[in-house]
C-alpha positions in Angstrom: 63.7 61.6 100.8 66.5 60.5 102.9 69.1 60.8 100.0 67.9 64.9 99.4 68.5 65.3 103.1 71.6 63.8 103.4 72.4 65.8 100.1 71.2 68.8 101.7 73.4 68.6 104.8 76.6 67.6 102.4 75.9 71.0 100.2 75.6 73.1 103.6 78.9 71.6 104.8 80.6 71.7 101.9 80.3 75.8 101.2 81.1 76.0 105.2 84.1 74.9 104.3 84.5 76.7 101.3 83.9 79.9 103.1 86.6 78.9 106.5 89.0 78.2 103.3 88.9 81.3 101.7 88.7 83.4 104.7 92.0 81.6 106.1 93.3 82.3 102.4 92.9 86.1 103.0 94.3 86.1 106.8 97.6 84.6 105.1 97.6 86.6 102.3 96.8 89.8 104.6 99.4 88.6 106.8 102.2 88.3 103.8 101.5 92.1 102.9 101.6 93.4 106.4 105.4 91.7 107.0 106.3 93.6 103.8 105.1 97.0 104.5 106.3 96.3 108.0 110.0 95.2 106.6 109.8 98.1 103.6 109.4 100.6 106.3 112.3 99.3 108.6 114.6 99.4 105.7 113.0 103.0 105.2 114.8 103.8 108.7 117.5 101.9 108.3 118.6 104.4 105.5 117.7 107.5 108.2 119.9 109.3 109.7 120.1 108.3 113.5 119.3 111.8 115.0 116.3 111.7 112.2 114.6 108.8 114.1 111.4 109.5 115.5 108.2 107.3 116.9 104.9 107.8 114.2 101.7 107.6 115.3 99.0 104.8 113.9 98.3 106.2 110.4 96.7 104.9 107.0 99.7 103.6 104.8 100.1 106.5 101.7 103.2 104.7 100.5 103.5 102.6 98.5 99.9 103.2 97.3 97.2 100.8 97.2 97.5 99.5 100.7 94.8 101.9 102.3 93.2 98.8 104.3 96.5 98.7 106.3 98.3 101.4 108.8 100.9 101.4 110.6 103.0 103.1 113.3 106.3 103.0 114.2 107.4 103.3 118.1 111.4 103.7 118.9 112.7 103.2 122.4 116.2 104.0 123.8 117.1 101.3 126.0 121.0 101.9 125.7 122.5 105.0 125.5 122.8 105.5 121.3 120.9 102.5 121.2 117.5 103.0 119.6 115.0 100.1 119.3 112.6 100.8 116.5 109.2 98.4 116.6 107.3 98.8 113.0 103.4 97.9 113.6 101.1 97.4 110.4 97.5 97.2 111.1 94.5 95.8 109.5 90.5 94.9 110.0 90.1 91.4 109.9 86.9 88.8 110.2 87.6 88.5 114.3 88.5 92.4 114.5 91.9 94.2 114.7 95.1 92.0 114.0 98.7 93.3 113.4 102.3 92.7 112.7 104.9 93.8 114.5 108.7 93.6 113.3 111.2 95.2 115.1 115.6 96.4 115.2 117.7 98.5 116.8 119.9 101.0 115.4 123.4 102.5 117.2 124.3 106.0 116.6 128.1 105.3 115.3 
């Protein structure tokens, strides 16, 4: 009797940590995607013309397709004169709620 409970208690604890493993396996891989669609949209801008800059609200990602679990926005500051900091967000629903990524660079109007 003592064996099945201790058996029990091992199979509980075992697909606990099963689940925390592949829930932390998703968060990473989540994580991974974000930074790109963060880093293909900066490179997006970086190929804009400077007086084309412009902030973007939070919005579902449409491009490149098949991200529709992630937005983003995109918020530009001008802390210099023709200095333009440009912060990329990408969003996502995860297990504890809202996370997000956040990459940022500045481009000079020359």
């Amino acid at each position: 009797m003592l064996a099945l409970v201790l058996f029990a208690g091992a199979g509980v604890a075992g697909g606990e940590l099963l689940q925390r493993a592949q829930a932390a396996s998703n968060d990473g891989e989540n994580v991974l995607v974000a930074t790109y669609l963060a880093q293909r949209r900066l490179e997006e801008l970086r190929n804009t013309a400077y007086a084309s800059l412009a902030s973007e609200s939070k919005a579902a990602i449409s491009s490149p397709t098949g991200f529709s679990q992630f937005s983003r926005a995109v918020t530009l500051t001008t802390p210099y004169t023709n200095l333009k900091q440009v912060v990329v967000t990408v969003y996502w629903t995860a297990a504890g709620g809202e996370t997000n990524v956040s990459l940022q660079t500045c481009r000079s109007n020359n």
